[in-house]
N, C-alpha and C positions, 0 to 999 in steps of 0.2 A: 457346508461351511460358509460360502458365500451369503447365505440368507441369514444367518445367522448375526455374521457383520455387518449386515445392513438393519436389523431387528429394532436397533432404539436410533436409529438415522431420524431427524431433523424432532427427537426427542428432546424434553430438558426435565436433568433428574436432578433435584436437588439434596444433597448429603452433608448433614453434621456428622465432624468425625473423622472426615476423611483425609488426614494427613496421616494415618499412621494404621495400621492393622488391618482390621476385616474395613472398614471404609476406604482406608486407600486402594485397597484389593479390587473390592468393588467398583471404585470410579474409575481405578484404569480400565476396569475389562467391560464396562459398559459405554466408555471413551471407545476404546479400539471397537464397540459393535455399533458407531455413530452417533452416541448423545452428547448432548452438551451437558457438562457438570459444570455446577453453580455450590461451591462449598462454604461451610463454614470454617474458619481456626483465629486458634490466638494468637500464635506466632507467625510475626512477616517471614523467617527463614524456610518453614515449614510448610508455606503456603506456597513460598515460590518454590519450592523445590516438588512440592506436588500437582502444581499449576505445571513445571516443565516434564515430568512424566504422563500427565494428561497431555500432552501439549503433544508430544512421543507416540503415543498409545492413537490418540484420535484428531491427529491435525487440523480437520476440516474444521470445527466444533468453535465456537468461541467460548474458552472456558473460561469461568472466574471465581474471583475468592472474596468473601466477605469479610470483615472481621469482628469478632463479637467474643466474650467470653459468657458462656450459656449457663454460667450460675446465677447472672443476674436476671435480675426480670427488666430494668432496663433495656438492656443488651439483648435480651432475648423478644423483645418489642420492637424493637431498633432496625436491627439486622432485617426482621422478618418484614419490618416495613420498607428497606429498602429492596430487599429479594424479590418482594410485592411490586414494588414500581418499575422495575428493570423488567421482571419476567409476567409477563399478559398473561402466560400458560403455565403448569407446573405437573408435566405429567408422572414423575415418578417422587416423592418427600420421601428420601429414608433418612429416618430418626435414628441416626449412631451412636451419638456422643457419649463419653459413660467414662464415669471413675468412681474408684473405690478409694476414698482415702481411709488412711491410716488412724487417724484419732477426728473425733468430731467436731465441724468448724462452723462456722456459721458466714453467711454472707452480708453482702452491705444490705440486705432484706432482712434479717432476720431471720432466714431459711437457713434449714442444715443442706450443708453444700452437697451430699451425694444425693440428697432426696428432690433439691434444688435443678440439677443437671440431669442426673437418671431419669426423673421422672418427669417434673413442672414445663420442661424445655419440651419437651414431646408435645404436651397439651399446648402451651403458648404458641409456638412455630405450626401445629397443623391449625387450629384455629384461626389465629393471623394470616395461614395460606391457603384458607379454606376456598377463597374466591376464585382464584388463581387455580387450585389443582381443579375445580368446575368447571373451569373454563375448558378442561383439555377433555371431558365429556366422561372418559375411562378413566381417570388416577387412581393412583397407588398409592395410598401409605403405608413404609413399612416401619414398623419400629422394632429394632433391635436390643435385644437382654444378653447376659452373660448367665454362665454358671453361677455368678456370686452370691444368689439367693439362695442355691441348695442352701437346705439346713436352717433357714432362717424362717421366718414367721410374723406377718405383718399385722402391728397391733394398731389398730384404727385410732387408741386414744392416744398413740406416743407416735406418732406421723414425724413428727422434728427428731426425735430419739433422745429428747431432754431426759428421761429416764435409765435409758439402757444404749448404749452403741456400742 
């Protein structure tokens, strides 16, 4: 158990996502095995309240929160270039962030917002931290999906879902 705890010690894992569900999950319990989590959210309440469970789980760690909302491609450039300049090393990117809304919306891009977030945010953020997770020799990126695709079928010409959502 001891080795365990010490497994991601003087680690930095960076997580969209993680104010809430399997990312929060995740960064406490890689907190409490010694990494420093560097997150993303859009809520200052949400941030600090999962800045203080990280804070709980893995004391030693300097943890911190970004802020960004990862449907834009500004924000999603933004963010990733400040994560960039603070963090030299980025040994573990998991890609969490994810929503499913309800009726189809578009952003200040012109991007439909699930395809925008689910997907584009993944590419834009490991590419912008491509340097960064090199540096740390071994990285990891993980990116994470839901069940929400059972049943569904990706049609290469309607990528925006201007057609069908």
């Amino acid at each position: 158990m001891l080795s365990s705890v010490r497994a991601m010690q003087g680690k930095t894992v960076v997580i969209t996502g993680a104010t809430s569900g399997l990312g929060l999950i995740a960064a406490k319990n890689l907190a409490a095995m010694g990494a420093k989590i560097i997150f993303t959210a859009r809520d200052h309440q949400r941030a600090q309240d999962t800045l203080n469970a990280l804070r709980q789980a893995g004391p030693i760690a300097d943890h911190r929160a970004y802020f960004a909302d990862l449907s834009l491609l500004a924000d999603m450039k933004r963010v990733a270039g400040e994560i960039a300049a603070a963090e030299p090393r980025i040994d573990v990117l998991l890609n969490n962030a994810g929503a499913m809304f309800r009726d189809r919306q578009l952003t200040a891009d012109g991007l439909e917002k699930t395809f925008a977030l689910n997907h584009l945010s993944y590419f834009v953020l490991t590419l912008l931290l491509r340097d960064n997770l090199a540096a740390a020799g071994a990285a990891r990126v993980i990116n994470v999906s839901s069940h929400a695709h059972k049943g569904m079928s990706l049609n290469i010409a309607d990528l925006q879902s201007e057609r069908s959502y």
